[in-house]
VEXMAR-49876 format. One line per 5 residues: their letters; for each residue x, y, z of C-alpha. Coordinates in Angstrom, 3 decimals, m for minus. Layout:
N
a> X/Y/Z; ... .
//
This chain:
430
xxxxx> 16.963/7.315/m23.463; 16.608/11.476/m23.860; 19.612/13.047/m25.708; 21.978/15.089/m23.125; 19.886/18.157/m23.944 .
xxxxx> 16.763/17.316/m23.219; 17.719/15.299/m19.820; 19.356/18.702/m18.677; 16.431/20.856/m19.560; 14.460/17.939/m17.535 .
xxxxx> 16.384/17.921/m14.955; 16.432/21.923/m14.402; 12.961/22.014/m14.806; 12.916/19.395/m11.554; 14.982/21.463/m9.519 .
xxxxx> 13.302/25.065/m10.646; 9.848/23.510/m9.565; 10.918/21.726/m6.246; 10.231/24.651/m3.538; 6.983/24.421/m4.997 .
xxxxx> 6.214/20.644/m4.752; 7.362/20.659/m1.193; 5.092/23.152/m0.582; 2.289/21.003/m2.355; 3.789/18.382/m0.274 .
xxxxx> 2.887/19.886/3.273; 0.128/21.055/2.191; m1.325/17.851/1.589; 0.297/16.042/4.768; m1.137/18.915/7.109 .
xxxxx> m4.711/17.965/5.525; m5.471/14.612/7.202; m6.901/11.792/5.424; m7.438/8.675/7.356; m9.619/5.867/6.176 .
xxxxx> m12.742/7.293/5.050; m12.006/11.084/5.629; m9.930/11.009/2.507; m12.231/13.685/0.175; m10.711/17.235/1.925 .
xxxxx> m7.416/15.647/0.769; m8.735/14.067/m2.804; m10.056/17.956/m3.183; m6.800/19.108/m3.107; m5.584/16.653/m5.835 .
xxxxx> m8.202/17.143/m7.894; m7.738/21.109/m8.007; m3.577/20.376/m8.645; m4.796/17.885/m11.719; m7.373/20.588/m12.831 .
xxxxx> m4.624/23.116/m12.903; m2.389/20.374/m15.183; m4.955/20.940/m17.764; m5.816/17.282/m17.454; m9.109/15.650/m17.946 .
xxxxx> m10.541/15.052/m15.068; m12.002/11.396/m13.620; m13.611/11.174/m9.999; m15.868/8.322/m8.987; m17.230/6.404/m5.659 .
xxxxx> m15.524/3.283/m5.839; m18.419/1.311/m5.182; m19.677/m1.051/m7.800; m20.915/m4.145/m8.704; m18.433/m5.267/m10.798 .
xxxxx> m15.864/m4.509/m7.509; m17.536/m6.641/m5.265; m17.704/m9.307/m7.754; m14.010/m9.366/m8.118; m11.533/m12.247/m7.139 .
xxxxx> m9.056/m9.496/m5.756; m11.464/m7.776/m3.460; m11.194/m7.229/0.176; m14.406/m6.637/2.262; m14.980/m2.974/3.483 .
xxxxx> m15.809/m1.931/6.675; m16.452/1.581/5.800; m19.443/3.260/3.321; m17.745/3.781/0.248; m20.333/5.699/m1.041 .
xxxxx> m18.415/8.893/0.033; m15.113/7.721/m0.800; m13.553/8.853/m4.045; m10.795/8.247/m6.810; m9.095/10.933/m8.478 .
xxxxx> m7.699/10.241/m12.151; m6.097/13.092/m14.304; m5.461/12.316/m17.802; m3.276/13.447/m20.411; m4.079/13.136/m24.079 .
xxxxx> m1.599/14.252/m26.695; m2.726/15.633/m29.897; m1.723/12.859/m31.852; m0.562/9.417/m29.923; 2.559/8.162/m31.025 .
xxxxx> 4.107/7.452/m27.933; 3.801/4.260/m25.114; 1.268/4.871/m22.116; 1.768/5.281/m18.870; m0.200/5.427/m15.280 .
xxxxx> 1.762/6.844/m12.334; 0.035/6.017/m9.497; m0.297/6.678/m5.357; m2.488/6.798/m2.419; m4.365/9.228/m0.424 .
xxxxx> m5.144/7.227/2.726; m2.515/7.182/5.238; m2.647/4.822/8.368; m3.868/6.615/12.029; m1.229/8.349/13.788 .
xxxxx> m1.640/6.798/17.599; m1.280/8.588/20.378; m0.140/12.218/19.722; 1.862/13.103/22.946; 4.290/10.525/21.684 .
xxxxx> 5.635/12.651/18.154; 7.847/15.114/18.622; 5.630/17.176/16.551; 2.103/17.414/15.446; 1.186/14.122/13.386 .
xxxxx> 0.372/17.172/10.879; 2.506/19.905/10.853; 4.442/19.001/7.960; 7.998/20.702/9.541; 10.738/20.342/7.421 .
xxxxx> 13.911/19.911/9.377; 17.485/18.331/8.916; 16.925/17.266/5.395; 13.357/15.397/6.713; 10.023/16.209/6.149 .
xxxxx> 7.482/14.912/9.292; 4.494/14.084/9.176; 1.735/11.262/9.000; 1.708/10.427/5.024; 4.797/12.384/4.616 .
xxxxx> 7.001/9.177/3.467; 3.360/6.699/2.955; 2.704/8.190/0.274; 2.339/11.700/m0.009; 5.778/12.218/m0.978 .
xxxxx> 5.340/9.772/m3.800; 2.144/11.123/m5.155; 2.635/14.364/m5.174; 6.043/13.773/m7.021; 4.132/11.743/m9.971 .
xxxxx> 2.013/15.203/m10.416; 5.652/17.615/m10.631; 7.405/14.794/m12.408; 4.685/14.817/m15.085; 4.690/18.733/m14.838 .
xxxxx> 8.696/19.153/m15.733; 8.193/17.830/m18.852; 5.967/20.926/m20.150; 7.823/23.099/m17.855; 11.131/21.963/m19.919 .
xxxxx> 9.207/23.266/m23.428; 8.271/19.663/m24.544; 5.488/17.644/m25.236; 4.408/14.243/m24.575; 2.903/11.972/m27.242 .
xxxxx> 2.131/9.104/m25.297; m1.012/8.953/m23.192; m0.853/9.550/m19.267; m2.884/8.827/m16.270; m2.237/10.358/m12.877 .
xxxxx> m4.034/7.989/m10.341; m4.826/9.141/m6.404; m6.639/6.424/m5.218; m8.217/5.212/m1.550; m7.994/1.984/0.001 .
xxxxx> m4.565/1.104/m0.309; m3.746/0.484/3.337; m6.291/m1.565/3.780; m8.287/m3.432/1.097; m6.297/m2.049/m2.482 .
xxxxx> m9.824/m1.826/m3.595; m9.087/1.379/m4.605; m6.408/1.077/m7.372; m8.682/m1.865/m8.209; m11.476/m0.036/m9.125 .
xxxxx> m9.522/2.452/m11.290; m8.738/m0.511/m13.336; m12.082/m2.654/m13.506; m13.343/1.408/m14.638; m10.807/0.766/m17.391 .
xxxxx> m7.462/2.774/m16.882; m4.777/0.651/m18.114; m1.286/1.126/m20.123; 1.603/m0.175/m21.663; 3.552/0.271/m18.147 .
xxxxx> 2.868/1.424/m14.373; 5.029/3.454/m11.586; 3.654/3.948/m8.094; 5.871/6.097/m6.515; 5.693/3.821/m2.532 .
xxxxx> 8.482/4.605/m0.237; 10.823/2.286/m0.920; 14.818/3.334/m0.379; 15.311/4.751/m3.764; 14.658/1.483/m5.094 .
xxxxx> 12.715/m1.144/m7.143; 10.417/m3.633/m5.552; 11.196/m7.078/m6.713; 8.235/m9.067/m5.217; 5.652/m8.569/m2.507 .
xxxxx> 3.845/m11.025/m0.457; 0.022/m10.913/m0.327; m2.223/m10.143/2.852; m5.128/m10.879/4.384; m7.175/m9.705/7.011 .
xxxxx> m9.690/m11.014/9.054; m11.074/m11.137/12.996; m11.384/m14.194/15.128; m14.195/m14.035/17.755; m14.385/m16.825/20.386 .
xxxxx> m17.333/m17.387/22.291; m17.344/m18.395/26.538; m19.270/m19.046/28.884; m19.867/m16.695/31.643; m19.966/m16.898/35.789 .
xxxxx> m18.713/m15.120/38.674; m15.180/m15.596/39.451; m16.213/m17.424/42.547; m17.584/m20.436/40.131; m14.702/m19.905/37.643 .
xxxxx> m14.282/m23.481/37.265; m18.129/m23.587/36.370; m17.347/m20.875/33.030; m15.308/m20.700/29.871; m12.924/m17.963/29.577 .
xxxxx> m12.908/m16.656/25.946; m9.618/m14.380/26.091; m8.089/m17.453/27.274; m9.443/m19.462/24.163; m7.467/m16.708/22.128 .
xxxxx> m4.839/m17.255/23.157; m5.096/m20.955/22.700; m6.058/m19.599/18.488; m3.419/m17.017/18.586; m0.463/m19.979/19.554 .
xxxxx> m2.136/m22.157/16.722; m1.836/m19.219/14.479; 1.544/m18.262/15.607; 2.447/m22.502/14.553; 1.127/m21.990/11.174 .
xxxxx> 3.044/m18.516/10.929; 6.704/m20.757/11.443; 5.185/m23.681/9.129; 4.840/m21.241/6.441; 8.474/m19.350/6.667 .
xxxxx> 9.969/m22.478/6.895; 8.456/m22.749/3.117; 10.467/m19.693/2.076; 13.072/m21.323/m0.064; 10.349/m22.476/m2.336 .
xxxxx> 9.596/m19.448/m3.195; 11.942/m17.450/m5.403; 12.962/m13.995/m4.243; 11.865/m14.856/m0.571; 14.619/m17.333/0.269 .
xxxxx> 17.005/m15.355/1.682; 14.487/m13.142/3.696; 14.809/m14.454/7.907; 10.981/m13.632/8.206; 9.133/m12.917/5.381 .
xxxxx> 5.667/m14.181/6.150; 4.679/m12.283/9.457; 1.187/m12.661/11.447; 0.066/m9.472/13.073; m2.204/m9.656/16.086 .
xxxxx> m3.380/m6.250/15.416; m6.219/m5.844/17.841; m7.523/m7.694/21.168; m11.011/m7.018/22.737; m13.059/m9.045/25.048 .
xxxxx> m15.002/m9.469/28.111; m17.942/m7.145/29.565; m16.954/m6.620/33.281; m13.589/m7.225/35.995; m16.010/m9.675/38.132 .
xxxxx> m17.442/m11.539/35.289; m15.796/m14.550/33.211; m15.558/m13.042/29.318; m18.170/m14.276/27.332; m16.340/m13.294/24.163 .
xxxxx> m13.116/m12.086/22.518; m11.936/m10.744/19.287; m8.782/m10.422/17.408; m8.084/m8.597/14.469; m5.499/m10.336/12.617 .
xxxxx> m3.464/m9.751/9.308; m1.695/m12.347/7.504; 1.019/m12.867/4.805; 1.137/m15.130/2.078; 4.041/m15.886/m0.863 .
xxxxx> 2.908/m14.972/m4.748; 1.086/m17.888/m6.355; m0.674/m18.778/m3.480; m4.511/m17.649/m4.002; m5.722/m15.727/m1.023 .
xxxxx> m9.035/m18.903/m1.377; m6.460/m21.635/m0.395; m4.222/m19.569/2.332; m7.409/m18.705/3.588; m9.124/m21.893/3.833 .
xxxxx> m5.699/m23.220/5.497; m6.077/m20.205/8.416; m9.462/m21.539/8.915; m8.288/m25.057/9.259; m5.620/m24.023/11.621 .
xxxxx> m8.486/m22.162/13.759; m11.088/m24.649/14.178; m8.710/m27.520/14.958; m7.679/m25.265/18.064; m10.850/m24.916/19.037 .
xxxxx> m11.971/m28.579/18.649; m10.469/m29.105/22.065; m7.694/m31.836/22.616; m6.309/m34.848/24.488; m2.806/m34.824/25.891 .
xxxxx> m0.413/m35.888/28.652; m1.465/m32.532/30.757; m5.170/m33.379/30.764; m8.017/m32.622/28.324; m8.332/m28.824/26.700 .
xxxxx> m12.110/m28.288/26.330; m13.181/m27.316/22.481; m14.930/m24.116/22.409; m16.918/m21.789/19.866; m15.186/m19.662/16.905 .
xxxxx> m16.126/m17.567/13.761; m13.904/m16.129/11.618; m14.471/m13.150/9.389; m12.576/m11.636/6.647; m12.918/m7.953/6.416 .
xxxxx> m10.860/m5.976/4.659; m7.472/m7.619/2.583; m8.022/m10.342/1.012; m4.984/m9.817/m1.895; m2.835/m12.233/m3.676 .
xxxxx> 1.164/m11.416/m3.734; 3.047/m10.791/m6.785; 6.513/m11.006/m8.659; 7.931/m8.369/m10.745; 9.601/m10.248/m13.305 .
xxxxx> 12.750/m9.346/m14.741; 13.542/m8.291/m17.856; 10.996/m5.777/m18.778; 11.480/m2.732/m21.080; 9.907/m0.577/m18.494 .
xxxxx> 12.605/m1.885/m15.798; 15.901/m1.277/m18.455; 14.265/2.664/m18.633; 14.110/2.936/m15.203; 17.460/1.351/m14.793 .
xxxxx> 18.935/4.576/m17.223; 16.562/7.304/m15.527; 17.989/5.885/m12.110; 21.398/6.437/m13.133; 21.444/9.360/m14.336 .
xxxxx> 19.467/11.439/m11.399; 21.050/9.314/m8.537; 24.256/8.359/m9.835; 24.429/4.475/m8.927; 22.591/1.618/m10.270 .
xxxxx> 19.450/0.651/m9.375; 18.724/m1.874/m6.707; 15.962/m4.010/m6.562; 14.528/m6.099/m3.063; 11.634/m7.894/m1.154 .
xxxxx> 9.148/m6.502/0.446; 7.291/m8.662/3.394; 4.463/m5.755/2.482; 1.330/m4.989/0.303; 1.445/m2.844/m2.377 .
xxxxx> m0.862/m2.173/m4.959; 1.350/m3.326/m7.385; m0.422/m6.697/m7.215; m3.636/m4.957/m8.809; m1.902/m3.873/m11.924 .
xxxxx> 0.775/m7.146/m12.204; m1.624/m10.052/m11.019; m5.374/m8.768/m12.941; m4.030/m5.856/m15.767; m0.696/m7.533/m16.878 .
xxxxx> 1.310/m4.633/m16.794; 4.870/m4.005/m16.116; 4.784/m2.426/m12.492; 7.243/m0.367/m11.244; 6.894/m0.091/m7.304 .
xxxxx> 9.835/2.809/m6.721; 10.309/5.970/m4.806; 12.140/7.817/m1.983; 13.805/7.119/1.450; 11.626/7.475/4.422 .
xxxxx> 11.843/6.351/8.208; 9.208/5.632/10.442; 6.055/4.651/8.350; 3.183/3.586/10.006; 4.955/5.042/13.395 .
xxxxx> 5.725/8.051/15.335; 7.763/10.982/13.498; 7.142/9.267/9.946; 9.105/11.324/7.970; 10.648/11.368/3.920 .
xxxxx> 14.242/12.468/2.471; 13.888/15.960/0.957; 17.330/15.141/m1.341; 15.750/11.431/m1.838; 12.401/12.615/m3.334 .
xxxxx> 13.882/15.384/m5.826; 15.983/12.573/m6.980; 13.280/10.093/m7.856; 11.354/13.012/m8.994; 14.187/13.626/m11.698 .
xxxxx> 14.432/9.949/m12.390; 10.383/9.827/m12.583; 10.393/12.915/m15.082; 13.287/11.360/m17.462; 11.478/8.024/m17.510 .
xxxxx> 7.756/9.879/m18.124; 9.843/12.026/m20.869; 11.581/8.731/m22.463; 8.533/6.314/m22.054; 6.311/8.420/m23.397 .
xxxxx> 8.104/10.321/m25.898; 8.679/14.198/m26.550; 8.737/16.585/m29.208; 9.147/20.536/m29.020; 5.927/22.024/m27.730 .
//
């Protein structure tokens, strides 16, 4: 850990900075970025990197080598226009441990306006909030990694250990992003990825999946119903067999360590219904869009060959004591998720650091918990072996109307970012 000095002159150069990172803050959650609209936004980091005096790194994600992985989920965008940003730090002479600090660009869409309060992109700052779609997932977060990093310098000192500022796409829905930053070979002795997550550590995360279910019918008029198959009936007939395997699998929880005491850790989202052609015609089809969770250790092959098995034996049809249920026709896709949970395991130097930088910007210990989530910690932890650190501010709402992140919570784990970049690393006098 830094001497008292040099965490004061850290910590000042935090607080003389922050009116300035909020600002760099709206900015960035008034320019949207939804899933494949991402580059106004990636402009915007790139220019704040450029003006770090780092070296800068921006790619389409799309490769070979991606598409070949184990950890990749299918797209169902062009990612020929999507981009990662990477800003990299190189001291003189490297003495000191690396580190990535990493966040996403993409935030989720914002639903129907007329039910904010506000514009899903006016960025107001009010009551000790800031609002805003991306304001707590993750703009926050990455915009804290850049000032973080930037106190450092700002506090006369010098890192000697190598850094790499990551804004990557794809996060909230494949993690192909981070994934392709590390198959294009960014990699260190330790990671932080500055999620919203309480002003604490994340423990353990389970893995997702996602995929769509289409069921086939046949169609009539209504007036020979008995003559057709309904297909939105069928799903619901899959989304019942689903819902079966969903309990099954939480009733498994206290086999998995860290999950145990969670009520409901592996949740099945029915995340989209469409079906049918016409009011006056039997559906001919229907489609869900579903996304799964699975516990760490179990590879996103076998939990999805056990959704498929679950599927089809709905739709075989069956026998019972209320009469026959006729089998129909199903086809499932995966497209997008198809990631593998992981654990943080305790014990790590890059966990006792954090556990000090915590401290001494916050006060308290550090707690650490169990996220029923994704995060693209599993890229780093599961396929680069490094120490992860999943940790950043309070925020409310995520992924729902008036998102919004602590003011006093971020300029906290900004401080405890900046002592941990300063102590990781290493400083000297610059």
């Amino acid at each position: 850990m830094l001497s008292e000095d040099l965490t004061t002159r850290i910590l000042a150069a935090v607080d003389a900075q922050f009116d300035a990172q909020l600002e760099r803050t709206a900015e960035l959650v008034a320019t949207p970025s939804l899933r494949a609209g991402e580059e106004p936004a990636q402009d915007l980091i790139e220019q704040q990197l450029r003006d770090l005096g780092l070296d800068i790194d921006r790619w389409t994600i799309d490769s070979e080598e991606l598409r070949a992985h184990p950890g990749f989920g299918k797209p169902t965008v062009d990612y020929s226009v999507m981009t990662n940003v990477v800003g990299t730090y190189r001291p003189r002479e490297e003495s000191g441990r690396s580190l990535i600090l990493n966040g996403h660009i993409d935030v989720v869409p914002e639903g129907p306006e007329e039910q904010w309060s506000r514009s899903p992109w006016d960025s107001e700052i009010r009551d000790g909030w800031m609002y805003g779609r991306g304001a707590g997932d993750m703009k926050a977060g990455l915009i804290a990694n850049l000032f973080a990093f930037d106190a450092i310098r700002k506090a006369g000192l010098e890192l000697t250990g190598r850094v790499h500022l990551q804004s990557v796409v794809e996060e909230e829905c494949t993690g192909n992003g981070s994934l392709a930053a590390l198959l294009r070979g960014y990699t260190a002795d330790a990671v932080i990825i500055s999620e919203p997550e309480e002003d604490s550590l994340v423990r353990a995360n389970v893995g997702v999946l996602w995929f769509t279910v289409r069921v086939s019918g046949n169609p009539t008029h209504p007036r020979e119903m008995a003559n057709g198959f309904n297909a939105i009936d069928a799903a619901y007939e899959v989304i019942g067999a689903l819902r079966e395997l969903e309990e099954e699998w939480n009733s498994q929880r206290g086999d998995h360590p860290y999950f145990e005491d969670l009520d409901h850790p592996i949740n099945f989202n029915i995340g989209g219904i469409s079906g049918g052609d016409w009011p006056s015609s039997v559906p001919a089809w229907c489609e869900l869009r579903v996304r799964v969770a699975t516990y760490p250790g179990t590879t996103a092959d076998d939990a999805w060959a056990e959704i498929v098995r679950c599927v089809e034996t709905a739709a075989a049809g069956s026998e019972g004591v209320h009469g026959s249920r006729p089998s129909f026709d199903v086809r499932l896709t995966p497209d997008g998720f198809y990631a593998e949970g992981y654990v943080l395991e305790p014990g790590s130097d890059a966990e006792a650091l954090l556990e000090e930088t915590h401290r001494a910007a916050f006060d308290r210990e550090l707690t650490s918990f169990t996220t029923p989530g994704y995060l693209d910690g599993r890229v780093f932890v599961n396929y680069g072996d490094m120490p992860t650190l999943v940790y950043g501010p309070v925020s409310e709402s995520i992924h729902g109307f008036d998102e919004r992140v602590s003011i006093e919570s971020v300029r906290r784990c900004t401080k405890s970012m900046a002592l941990f970049i300063a102590s990781w690393c290493g400083v000297r006098e610059g």
